[in-house]
N, C-alpha and C positions, 0 to 999 in steps of 0.2 A: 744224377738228377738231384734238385735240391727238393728237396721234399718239405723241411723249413720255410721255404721261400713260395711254396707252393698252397701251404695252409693259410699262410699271413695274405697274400692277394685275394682279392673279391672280386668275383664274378659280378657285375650290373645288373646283369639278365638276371640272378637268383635273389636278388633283394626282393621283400616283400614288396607287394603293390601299393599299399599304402606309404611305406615310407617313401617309396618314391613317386606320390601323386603329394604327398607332402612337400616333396623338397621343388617341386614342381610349381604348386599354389605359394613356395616362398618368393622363388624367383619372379613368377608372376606378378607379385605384391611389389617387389622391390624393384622392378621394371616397368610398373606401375608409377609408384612413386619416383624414380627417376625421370620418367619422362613429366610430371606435373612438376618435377623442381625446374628442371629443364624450360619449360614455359613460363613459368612466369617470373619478373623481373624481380631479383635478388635471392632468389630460391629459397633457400629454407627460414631466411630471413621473415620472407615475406609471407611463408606459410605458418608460420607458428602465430607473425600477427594477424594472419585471417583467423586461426582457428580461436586467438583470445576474443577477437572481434566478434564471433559466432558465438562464443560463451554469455560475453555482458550482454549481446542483445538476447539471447535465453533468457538469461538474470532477470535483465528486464522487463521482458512480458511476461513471464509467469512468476518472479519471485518478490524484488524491489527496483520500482521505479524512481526516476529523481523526478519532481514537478520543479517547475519554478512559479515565484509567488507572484502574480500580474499588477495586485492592485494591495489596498491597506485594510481589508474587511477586515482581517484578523490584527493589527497592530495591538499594541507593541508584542504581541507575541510571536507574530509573524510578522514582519519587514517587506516591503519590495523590492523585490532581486532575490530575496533568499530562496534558497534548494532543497528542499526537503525530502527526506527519503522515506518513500510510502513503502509501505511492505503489505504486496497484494495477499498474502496468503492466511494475514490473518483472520480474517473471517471468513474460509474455506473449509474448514473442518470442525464445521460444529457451532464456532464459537459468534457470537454476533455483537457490532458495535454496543458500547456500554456507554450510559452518562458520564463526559469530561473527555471523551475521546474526540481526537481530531480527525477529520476524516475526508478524503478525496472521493467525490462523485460525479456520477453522470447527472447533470440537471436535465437533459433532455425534455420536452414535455413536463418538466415541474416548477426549475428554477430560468431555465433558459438554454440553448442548441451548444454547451460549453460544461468544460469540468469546473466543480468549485471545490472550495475546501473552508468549511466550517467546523464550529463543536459543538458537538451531540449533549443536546440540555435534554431531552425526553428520548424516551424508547416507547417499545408498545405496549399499552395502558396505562403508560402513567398521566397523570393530572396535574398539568403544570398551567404555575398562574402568575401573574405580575399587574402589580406589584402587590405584595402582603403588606401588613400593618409597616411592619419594617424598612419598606424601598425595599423591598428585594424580590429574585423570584421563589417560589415554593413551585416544591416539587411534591407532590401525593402528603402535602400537609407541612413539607419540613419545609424550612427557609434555607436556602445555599448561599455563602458569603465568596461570591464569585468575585471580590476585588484583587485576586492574585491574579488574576486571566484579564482583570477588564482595561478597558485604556484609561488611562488617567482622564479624568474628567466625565465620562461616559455616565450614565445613569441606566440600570440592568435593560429598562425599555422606558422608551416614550409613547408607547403604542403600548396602552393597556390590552388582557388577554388572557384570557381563558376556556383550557384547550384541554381532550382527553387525545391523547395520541393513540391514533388507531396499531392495531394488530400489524408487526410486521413493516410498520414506518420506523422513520423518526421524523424529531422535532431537533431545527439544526439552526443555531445561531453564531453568528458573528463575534469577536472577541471586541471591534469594534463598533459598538451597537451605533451611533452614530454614523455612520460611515459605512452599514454592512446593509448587503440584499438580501434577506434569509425568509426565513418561514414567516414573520410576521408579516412581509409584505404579500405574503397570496394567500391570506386566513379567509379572503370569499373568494378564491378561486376554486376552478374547479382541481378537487385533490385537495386544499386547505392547505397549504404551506408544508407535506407531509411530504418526504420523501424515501421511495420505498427501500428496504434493507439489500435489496437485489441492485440495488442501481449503486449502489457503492461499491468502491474501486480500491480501495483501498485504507491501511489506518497507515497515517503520518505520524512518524516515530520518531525520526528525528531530524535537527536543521544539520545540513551537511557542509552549508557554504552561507554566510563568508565564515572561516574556523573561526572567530571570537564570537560569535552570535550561537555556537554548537552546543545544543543542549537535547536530553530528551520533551518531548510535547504531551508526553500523557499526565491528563490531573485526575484523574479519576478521584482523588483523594476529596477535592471539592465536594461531593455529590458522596462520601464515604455515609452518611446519615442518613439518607434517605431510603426509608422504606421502601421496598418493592409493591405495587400495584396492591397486594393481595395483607399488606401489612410488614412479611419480613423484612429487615435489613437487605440492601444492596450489597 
């Protein structure tokens, strides 16, 4: 009798239950997955590019989406044809559009049945007015020298205005004031050209396309002196 040979073979039947409801749920997976490469055409080819495809479109509703730009409201800082890459999460957690940010909204009911993308000259309470002594607009008393954003030739507004931005809005203009549909044109509507922090969809971060035009879009820097509402520094 080998006795040797006897220790070393394994009995099935004496394996634990688990390891073998394990090797069971492997096989299952793997006869699983054999049979979905099996259907569809190029197998795993084609399933690695579904599962990328199921990624970016993740990406894309919940993280960053690409817009394309329709028209020239914001020139020259925004182009027609450029792509811009909004990143929906920034004002998700806490944090809420600032003055100089660019930003992708729902106009629905404010500006019109359509997204737009302008930049945020007021938040809520500030006191902005155009034009001061200067040609320029003030913001809660300071003047902002917005000709790094504006279009050449452009004057801040031709539609004087003076406005306290409600709680929880903003106040959104166009890079090309001549040329743009923003809050100045529904100041006697109903809502006043204000649109609400909630209907924003996003901050537009950067131009993604065409690569020589690729830059970041946040100036915040403009709007670096203006006091908050209440007196502080922004």
């Amino acid at each position: 009798m080998d006795t040797e040979a006897r220790h070393v073979e394994r009995d099935r039947s004496s394996e634990p239950p688990e390891h073998t409801a394990a090797g069971e749920e492997d096989r299952s997976r793997s006869s699983a997955l054999s049979g979905v490469l099996s259907w569809l055409p190029g197998g795993r080819l084609t399933l690695t590019l579904l599962v990328c495809m199921a990624f970016l479109l993740a990406v894309s509703v919940f993280v960053m989406q690409p817009f394309q730009i329709p028209s020239g409201s914001m020139e020259s800082t925004l182009r027609v044809g450029d792509r811009v890459l909004v990143n929906k999460l920034a004002y998700r957690f806490g944090a809420e559009p600032g003055r100089g940010d660019v930003v992708v909204f729902d106009g629905s009911g404010y500006f019109g049945d359509a997204d737009y993308v302008k930049r945020v000259v007021g938040t809520g309470g500030d006191h902005v007015v155009c034009c001061d002594s200067k040609g320029t607009i003030e913001v809660n008393g300071q003047s902002v020298n917005e000709r790094p954003v504006l279009h050449a030739g452009d004057a801040p507004s031709e539609v004087p205005f003076d406005i306290k931005v409600p709680d929880g809005t903003l106040f959104l203009l166009g890079d090309h004031r001549s040329d743009s549909r923003d809050s100045r044109d529904y100041l006697g509507a109903p809502g006043g050209g204000f649109v609400p922090v909630d209907q924003v969809i996003g901050k537009a971060q950067w131009i993604a396309w065409p690569a020589g035009h690729w830059h970041s879009l946040s100036r915040a820097d403009l709007y670096a002196r203006v006091p908050n509402p209440g007196g502080a520094r922004g």
